[in-house]
Short mmCIF file of the C-alpha atoms (twelve columns), coordinates in Angstrom:
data_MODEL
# 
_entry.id   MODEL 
# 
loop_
_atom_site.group_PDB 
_atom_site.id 
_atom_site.type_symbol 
_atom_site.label_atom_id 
_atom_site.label_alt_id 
_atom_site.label_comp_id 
_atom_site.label_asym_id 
_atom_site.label_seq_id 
_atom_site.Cartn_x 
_atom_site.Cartn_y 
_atom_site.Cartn_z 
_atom_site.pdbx_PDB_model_num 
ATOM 1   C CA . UNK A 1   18.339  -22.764 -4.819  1 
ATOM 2   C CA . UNK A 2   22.011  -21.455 -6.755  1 
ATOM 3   C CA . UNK A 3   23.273  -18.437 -6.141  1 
ATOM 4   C CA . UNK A 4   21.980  -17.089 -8.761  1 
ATOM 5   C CA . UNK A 5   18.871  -17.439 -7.438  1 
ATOM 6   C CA . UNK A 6   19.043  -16.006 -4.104  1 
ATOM 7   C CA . UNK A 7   20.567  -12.531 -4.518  1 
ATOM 8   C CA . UNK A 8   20.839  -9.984  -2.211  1 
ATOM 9   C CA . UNK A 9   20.056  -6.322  -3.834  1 
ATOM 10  C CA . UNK A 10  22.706  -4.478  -1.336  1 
ATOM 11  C CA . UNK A 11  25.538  -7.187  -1.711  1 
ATOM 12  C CA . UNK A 12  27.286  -6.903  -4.511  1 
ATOM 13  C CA . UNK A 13  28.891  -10.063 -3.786  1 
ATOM 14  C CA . UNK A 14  25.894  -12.048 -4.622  1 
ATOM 15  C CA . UNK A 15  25.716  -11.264 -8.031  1 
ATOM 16  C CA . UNK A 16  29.324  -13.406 -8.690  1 
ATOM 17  C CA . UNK A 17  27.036  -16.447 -9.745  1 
ATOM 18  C CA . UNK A 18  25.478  -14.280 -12.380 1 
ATOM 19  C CA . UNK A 19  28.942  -13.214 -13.717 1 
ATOM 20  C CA . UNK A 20  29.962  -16.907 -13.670 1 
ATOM 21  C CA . UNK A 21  27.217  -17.751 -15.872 1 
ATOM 22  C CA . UNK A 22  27.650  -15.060 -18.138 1 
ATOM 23  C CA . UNK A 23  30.913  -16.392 -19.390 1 
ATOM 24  C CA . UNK A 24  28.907  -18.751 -21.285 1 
ATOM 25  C CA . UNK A 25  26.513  -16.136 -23.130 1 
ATOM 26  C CA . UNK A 26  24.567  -18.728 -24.845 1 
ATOM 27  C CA . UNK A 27  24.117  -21.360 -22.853 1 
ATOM 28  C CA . UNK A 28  20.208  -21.794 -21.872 1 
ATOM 29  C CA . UNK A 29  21.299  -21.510 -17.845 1 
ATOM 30  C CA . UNK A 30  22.852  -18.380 -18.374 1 
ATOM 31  C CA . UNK A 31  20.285  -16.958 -20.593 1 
ATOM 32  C CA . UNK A 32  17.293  -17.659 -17.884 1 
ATOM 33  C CA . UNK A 33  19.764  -16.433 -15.075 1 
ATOM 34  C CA . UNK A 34  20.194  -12.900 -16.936 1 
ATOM 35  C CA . UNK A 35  16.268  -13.259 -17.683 1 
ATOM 36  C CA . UNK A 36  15.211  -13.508 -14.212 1 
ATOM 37  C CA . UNK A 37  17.139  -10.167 -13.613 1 
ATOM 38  C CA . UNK A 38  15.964  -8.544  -16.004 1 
ATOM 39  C CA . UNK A 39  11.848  -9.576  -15.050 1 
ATOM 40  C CA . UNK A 40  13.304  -7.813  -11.410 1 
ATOM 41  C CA . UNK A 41  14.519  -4.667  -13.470 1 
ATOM 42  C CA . UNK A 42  10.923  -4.617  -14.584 1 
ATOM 43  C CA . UNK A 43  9.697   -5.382  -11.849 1 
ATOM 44  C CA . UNK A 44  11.690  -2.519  -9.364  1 
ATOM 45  C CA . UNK A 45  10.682  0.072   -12.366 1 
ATOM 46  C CA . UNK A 46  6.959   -0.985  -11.861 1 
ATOM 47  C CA . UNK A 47  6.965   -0.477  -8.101  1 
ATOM 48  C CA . UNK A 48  9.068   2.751   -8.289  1 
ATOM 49  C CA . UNK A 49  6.317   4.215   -10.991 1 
ATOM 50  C CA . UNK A 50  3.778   3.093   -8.249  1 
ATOM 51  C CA . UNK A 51  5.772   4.850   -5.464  1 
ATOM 52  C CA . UNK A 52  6.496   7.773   -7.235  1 
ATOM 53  C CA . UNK A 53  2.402   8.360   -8.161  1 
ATOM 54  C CA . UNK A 54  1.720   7.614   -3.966  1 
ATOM 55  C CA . UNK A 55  1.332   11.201  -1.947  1 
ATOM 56  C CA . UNK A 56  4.883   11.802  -0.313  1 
ATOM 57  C CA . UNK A 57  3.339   13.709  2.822   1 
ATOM 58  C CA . UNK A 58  2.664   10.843  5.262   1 
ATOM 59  C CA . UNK A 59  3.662   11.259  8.714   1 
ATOM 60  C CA . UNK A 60  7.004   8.953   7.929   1 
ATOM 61  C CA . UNK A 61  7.894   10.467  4.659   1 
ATOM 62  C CA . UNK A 62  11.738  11.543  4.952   1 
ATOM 63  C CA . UNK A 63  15.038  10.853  2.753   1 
ATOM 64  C CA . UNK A 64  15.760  7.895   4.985   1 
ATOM 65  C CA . UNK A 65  12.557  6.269   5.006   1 
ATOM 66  C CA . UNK A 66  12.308  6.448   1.011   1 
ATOM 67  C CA . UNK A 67  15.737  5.178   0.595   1 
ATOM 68  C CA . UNK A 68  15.071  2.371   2.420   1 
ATOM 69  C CA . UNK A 69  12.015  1.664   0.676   1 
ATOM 70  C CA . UNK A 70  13.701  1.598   -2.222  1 
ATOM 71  C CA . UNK A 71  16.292  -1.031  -0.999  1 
ATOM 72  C CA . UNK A 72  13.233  -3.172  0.279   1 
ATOM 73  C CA . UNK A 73  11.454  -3.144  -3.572  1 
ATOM 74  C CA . UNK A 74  14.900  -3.904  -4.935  1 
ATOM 75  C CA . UNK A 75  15.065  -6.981  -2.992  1 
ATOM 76  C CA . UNK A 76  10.827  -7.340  -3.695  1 
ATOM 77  C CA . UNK A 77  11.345  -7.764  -6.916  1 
ATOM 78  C CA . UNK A 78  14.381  -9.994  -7.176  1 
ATOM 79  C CA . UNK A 79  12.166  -12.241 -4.845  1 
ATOM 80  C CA . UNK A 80  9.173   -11.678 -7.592  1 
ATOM 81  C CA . UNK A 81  11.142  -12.885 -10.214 1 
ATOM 82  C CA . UNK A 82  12.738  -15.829 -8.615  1 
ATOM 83  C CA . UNK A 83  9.589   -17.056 -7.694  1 
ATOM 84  C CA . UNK A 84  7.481   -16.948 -11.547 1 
ATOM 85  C CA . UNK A 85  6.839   -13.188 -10.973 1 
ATOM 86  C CA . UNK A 86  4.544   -11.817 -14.598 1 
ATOM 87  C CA . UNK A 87  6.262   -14.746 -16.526 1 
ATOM 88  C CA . UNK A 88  8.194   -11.822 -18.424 1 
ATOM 89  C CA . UNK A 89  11.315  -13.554 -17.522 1 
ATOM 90  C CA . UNK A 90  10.366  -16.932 -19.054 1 
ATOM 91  C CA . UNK A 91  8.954   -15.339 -22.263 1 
ATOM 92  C CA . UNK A 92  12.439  -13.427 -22.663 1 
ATOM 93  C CA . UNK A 93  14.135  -16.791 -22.261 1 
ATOM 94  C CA . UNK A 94  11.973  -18.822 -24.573 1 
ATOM 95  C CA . UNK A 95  12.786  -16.044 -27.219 1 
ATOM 96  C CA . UNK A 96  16.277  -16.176 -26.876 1 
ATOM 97  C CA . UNK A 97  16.362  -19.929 -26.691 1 
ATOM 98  C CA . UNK A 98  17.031  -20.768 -23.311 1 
ATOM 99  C CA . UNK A 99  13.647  -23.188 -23.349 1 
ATOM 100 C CA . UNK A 100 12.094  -23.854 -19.709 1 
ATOM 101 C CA . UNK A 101 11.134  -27.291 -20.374 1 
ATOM 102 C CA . UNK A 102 13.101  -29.075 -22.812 1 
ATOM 103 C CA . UNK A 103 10.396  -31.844 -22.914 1 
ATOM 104 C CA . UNK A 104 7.919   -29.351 -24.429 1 
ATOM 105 C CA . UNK A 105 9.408   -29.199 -27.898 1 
ATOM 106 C CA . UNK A 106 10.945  -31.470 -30.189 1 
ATOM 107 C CA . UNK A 107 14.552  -31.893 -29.970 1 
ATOM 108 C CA . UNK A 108 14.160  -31.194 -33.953 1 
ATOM 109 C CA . UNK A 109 12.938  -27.297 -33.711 1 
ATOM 110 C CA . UNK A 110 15.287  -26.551 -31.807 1 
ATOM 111 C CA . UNK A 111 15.256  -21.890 -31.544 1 
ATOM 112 C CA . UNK A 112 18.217  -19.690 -32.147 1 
ATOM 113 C CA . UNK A 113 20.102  -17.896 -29.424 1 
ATOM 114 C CA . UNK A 114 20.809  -14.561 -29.578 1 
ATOM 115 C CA . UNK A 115 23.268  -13.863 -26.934 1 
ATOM 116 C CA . UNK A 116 22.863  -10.963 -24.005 1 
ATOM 117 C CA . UNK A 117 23.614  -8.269  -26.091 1 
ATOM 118 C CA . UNK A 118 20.120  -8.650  -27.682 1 
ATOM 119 C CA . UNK A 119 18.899  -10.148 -24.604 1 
ATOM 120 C CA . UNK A 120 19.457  -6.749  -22.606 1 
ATOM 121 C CA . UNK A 121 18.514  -4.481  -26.058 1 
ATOM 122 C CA . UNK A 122 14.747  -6.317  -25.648 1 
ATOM 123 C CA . UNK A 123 14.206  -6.638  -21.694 1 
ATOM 124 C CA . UNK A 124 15.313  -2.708  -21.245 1 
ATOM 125 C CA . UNK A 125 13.341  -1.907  -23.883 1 
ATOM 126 C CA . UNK A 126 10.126  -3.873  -22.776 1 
ATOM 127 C CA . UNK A 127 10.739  -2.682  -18.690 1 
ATOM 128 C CA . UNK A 128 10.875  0.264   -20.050 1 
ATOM 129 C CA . UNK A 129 7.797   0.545   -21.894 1 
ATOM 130 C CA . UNK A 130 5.514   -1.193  -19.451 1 
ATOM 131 C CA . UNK A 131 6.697   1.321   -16.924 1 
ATOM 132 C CA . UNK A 132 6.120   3.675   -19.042 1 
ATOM 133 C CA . UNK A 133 2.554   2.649   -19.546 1 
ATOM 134 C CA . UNK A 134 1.748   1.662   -15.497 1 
ATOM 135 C CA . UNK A 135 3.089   5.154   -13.954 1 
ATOM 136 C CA . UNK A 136 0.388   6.857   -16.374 1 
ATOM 137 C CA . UNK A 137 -2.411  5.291   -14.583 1 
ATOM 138 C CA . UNK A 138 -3.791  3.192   -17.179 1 
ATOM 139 C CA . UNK A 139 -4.121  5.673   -19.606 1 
ATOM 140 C CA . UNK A 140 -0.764  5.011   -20.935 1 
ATOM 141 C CA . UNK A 141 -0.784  1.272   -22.292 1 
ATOM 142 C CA . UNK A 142 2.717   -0.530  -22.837 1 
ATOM 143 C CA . UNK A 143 2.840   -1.348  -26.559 1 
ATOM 144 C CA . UNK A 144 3.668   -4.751  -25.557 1 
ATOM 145 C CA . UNK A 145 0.137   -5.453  -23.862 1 
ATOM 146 C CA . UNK A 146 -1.847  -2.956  -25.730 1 
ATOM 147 C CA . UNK A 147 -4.742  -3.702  -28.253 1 
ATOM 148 C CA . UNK A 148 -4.540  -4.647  -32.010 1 
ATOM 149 C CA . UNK A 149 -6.107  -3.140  -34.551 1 
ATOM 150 C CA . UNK A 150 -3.991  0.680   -34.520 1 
ATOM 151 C CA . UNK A 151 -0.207  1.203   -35.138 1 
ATOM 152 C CA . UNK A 152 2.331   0.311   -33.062 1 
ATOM 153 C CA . UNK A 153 -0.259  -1.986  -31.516 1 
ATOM 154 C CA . UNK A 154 -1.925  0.866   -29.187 1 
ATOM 155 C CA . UNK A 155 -5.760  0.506   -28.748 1 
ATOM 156 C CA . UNK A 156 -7.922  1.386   -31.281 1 
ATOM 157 C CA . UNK A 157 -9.883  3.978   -29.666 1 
ATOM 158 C CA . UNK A 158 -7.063  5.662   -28.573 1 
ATOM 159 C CA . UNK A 159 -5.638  6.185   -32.518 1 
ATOM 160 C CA . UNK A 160 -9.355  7.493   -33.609 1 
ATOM 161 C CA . UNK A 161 -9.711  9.921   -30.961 1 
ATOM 162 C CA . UNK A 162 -6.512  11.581  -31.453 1 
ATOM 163 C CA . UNK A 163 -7.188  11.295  -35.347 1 
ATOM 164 C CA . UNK A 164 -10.318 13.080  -34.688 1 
ATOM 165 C CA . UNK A 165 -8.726  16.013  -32.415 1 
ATOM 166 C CA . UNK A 166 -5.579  16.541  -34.397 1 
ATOM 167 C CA . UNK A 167 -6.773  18.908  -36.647 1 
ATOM 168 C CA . UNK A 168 -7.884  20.984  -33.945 1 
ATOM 169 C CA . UNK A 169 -5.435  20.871  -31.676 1 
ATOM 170 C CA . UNK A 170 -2.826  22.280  -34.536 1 
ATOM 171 C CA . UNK A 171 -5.447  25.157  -35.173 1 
ATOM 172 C CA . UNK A 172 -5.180  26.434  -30.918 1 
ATOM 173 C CA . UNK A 173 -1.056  25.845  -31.307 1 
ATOM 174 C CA . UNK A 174 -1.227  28.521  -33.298 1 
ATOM 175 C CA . UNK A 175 -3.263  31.208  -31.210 1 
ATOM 176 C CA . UNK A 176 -1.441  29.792  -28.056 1 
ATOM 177 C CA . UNK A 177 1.886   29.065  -28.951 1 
ATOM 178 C CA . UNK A 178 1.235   25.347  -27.082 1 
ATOM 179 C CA . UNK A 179 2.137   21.867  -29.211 1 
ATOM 180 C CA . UNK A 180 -0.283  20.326  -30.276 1 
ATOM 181 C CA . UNK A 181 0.004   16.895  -28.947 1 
ATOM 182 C CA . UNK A 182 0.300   18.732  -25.198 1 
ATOM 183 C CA . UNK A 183 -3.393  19.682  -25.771 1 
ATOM 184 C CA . UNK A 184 -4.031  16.177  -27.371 1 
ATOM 185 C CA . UNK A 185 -2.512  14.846  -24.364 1 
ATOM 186 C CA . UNK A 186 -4.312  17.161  -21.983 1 
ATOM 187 C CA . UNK A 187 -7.374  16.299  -23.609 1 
ATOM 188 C CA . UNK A 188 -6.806  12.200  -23.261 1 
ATOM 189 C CA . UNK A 189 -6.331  12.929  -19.396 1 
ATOM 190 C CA . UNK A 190 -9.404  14.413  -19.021 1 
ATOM 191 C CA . UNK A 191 -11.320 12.414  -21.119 1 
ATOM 192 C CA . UNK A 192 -9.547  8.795   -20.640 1 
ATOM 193 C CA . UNK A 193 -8.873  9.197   -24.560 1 
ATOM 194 C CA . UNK A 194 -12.167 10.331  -25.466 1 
ATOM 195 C CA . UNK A 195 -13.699 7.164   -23.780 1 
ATOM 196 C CA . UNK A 196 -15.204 9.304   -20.882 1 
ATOM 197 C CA . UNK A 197 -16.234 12.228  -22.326 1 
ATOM 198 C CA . UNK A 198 -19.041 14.428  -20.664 1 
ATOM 199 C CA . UNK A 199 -22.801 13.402  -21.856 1 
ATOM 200 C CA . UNK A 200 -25.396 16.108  -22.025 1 
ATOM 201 C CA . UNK A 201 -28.899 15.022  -20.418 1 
ATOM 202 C CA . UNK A 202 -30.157 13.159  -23.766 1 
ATOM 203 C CA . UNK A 203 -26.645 11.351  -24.170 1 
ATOM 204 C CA . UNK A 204 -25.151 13.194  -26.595 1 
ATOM 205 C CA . UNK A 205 -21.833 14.757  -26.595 1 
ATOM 206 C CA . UNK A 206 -20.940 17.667  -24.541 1 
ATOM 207 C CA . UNK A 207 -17.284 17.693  -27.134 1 
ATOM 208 C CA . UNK A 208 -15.749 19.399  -23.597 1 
ATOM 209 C CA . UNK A 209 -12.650 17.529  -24.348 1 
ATOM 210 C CA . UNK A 210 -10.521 19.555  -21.263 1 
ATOM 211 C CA . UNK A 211 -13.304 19.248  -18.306 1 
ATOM 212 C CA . UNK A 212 -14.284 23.214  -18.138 1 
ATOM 213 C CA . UNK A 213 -16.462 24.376  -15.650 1 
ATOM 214 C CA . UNK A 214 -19.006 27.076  -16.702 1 
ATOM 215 C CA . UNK A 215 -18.978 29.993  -14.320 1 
ATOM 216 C CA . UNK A 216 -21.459 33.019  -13.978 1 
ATOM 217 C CA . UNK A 217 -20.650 34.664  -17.071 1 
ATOM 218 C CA . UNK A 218 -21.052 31.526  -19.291 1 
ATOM 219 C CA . UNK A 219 -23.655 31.702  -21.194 1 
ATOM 220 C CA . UNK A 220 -23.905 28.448  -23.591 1 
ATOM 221 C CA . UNK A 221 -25.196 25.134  -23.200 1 
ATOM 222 C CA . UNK A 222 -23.964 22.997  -19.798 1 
ATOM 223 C CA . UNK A 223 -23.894 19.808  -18.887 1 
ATOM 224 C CA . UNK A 224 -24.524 19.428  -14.566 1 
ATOM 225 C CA . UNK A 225 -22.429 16.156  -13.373 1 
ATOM 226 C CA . UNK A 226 -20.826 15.644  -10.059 1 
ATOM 227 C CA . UNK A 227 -17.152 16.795  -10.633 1 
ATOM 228 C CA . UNK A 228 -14.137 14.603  -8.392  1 
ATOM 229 C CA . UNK A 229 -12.121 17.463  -6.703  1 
ATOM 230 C CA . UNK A 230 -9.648  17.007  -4.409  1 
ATOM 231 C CA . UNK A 231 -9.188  18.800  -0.579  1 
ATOM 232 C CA . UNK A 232 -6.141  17.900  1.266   1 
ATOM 233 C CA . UNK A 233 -5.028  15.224  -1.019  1 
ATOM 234 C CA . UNK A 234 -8.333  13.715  -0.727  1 
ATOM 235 C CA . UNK A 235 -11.051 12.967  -3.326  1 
ATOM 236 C CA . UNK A 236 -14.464 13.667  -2.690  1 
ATOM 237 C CA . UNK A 237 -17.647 14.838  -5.275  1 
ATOM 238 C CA . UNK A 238 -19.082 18.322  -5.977  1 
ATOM 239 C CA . UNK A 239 -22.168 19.434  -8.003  1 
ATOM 240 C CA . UNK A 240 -20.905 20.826  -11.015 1 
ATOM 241 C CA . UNK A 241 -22.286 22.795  -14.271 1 
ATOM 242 C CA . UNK A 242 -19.713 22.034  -17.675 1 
ATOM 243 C CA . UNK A 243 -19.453 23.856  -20.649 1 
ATOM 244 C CA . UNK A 244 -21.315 22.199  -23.543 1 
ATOM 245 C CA . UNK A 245 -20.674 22.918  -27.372 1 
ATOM 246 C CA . UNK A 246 -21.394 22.162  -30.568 1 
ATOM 247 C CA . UNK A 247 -18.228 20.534  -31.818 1 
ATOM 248 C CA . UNK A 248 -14.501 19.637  -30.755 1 
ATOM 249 C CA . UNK A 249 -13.465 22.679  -33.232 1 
ATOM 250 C CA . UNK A 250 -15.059 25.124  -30.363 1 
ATOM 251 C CA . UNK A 251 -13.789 23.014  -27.201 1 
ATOM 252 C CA . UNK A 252 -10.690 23.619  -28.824 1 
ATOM 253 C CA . UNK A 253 -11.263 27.678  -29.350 1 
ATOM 254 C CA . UNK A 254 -12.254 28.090  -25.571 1 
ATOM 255 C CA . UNK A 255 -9.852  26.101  -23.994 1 
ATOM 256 C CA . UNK A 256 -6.919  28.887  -26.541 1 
ATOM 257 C CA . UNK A 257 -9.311  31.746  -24.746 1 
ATOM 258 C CA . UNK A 258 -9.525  30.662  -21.321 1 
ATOM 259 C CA . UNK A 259 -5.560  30.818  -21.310 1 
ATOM 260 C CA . UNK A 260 -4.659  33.748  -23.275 1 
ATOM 261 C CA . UNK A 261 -7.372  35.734  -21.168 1 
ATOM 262 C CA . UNK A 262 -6.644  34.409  -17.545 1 
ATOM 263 C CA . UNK A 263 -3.375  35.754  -16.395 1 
ATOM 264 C CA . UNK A 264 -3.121  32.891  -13.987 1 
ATOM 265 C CA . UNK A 265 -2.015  30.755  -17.153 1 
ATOM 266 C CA . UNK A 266 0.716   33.408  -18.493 1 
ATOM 267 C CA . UNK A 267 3.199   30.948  -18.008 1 
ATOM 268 C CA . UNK A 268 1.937   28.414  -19.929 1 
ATOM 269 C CA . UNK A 269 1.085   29.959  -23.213 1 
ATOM 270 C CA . UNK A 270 3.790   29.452  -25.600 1 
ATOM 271 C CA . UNK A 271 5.606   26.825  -23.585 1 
ATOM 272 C CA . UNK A 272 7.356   23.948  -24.876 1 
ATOM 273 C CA . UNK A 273 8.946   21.916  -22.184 1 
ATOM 274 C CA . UNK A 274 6.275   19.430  -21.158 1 
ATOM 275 C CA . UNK A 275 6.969   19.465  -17.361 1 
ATOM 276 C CA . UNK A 276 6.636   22.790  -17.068 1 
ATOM 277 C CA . UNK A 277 3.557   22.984  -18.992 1 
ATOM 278 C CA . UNK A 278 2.158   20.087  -17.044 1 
ATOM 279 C CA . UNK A 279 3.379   22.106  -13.458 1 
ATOM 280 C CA . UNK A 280 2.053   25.055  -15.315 1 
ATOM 281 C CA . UNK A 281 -1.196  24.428  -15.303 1 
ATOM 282 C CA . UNK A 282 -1.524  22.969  -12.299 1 
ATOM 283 C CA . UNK A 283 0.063   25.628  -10.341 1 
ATOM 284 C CA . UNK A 284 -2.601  27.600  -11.873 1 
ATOM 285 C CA . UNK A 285 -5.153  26.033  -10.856 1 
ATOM 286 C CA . UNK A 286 -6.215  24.482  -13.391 1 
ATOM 287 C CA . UNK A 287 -7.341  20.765  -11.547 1 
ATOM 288 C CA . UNK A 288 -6.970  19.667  -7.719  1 
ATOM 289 C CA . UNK A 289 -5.881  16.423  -8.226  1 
ATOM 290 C CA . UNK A 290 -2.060  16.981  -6.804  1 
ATOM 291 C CA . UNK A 291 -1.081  14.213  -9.225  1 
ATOM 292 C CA . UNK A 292 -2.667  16.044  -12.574 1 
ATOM 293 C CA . UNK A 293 0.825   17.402  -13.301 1 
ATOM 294 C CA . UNK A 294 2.789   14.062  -13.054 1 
ATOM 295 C CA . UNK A 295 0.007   12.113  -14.868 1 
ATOM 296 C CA . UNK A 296 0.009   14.477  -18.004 1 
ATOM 297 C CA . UNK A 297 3.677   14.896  -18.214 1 
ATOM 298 C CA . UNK A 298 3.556   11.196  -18.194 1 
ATOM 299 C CA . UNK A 299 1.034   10.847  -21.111 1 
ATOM 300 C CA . UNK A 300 3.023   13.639  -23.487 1 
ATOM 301 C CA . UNK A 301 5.691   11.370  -23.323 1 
ATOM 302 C CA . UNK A 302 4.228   8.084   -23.749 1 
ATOM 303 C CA . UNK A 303 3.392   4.972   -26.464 1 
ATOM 304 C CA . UNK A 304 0.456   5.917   -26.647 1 
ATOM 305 C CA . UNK A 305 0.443   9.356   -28.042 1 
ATOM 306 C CA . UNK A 306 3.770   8.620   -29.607 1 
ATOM 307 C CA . UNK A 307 2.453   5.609   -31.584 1 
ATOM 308 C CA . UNK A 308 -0.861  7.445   -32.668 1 
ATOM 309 C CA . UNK A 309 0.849   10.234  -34.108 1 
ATOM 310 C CA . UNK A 310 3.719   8.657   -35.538 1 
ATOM 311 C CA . UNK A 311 2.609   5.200   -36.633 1 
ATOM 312 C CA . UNK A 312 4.536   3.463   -33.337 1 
# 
């Protein structure tokens, strides 16, 4: 094992066998060296999305405790990488020419290298991405892994369902004052990007594209499903009646009147700062989950919605 190979996250004197190598920017050692480090970039950014969705109210939870933690991944994922880790690291190093196993290819094809400059443009940009895509939940893809078939390689599904919405969404921006593609992205949480929508008894549609409950003075069609809610940080399932309707045009219309007419959501009409929408609404009330907040903020600024509105 080299030194470059057995780094030590909190000594800085361990990285010196990476800055050796790295006077030699081309050479295939040095190229799989800077590699690995950059699979354990995307590796600490994957466990810090996972940490940052966890509850923070455990008996332990303190300033100390999480900075410690995050020494420990640090050194997790410099460990993950050394070892094979996702194989991100190899890929990187194939592309730029740094080949794992000579033997595999013929000494007559042989690939061009690129140098670190490029090499850090694509592993940032690819660690960023996936984590991106992981600290949504799932309902984020990374363009990297996602589907074929839609631009900027995001799943098909996801493309038609915010095709489908669009025009919608742009008609309640203008009797609420909220973006559009926040109430797209609202709409993709609660409906897993239209994959998960509510079924009435027969199977067909409910179009209740935001998850709203029908209370005493509803008086349309419903849909009764058990409904996850959240007590105390934990999950548990409650008989529930939904509002049903006849298209996405009039999920769209109630969703602008439940917020103009409940005062609880006065500070979310007309706001354009996606946090504080997401907070917004939760602080309203609007869903238990204590995560709903970080999860939607999360999809408003993701590939996903990104590439489906604007071709990747």
């Amino acid at each position: 094992m080299n030194g470059a190979e057995s780094i030590n996250a909190i000594d800085p004197r361990s990285f010196s066998e990476l800055k050796r190598l790295s006077r030699d920017g081309n050479s295939p050692e040095a190229i799989r060296a800077a590699a690995r480090q950059f699979e354990a970039l995307f590796l600490n950014m994957v466990l810090k999305a996972m940490r940052d969705a966890s509850p923070k109210d455990g008996l332990f939870e303190s300033d100390q405790s999480r900075m410690y933690q995050s020494l420990l991944d640090q050194q997790l994922a410099i460990e993950l990488a050394n070892s094979g880790g996702t194989g991100f690291g190899d890929v990187i190093a194939r592309q730029l020419g740094a080949e794992p196993d000579p033997a595999s290819r013929p000494a007559a094809a042989p690939a061009p290298t690129l140098g670190f400059d490029r090499l850090a443009a694509m592993a940032v940009q690819q660690a960023a991405n996936a984590a991106d895509g992981i600290a949504a939940g799932g309902d984020n893809l990374p363009l990297a892994a996602a589907g074929e078939g839609a631009p900027g390689g995001i799943p098909p599904h996801a493309k038609a369902f915010v095709d489908r919405v669009w025009p919608h969404a742009m008609a309640a921006s203008r009797e609420t004052g909220i973006p559009a593609h926040f109430m797209v992205a609202q709409a993709a949480l609660e409906t897993g990007w239209g994959q998960h929508e509510l079924k009435r008894a027969d199977g067909s549609a409910s179009h209740n594209l935001f998850n709203i409950k029908a209370g005493r003075d509803w008086a349309g069609a419903t849909v009764a499903l058990d409904a996850v809610e959240y007590r105390n940080g934990e999950a548990y399932r409650e008989p529930s009646r939904f509002r049903a309707y006849p298209d996405y045009g009039e999920a769209f219309k109630d969703y602008a009147r439940l917020l103009a007419d409940n005062p609880r959501y006065a500070a979310v009409l007309g706001q354009r700062d996606p946090a504080a929408f997401a907070r917004g609404l939760q602080q309203a009330g609007y869903a238990t989950d204590p995560m709903y907040a970080d999860k939607l903020e999360r999809i408003i600024g993701g590939n996903t919605l990104r590439a489906a509105l604007y071709g990747g």
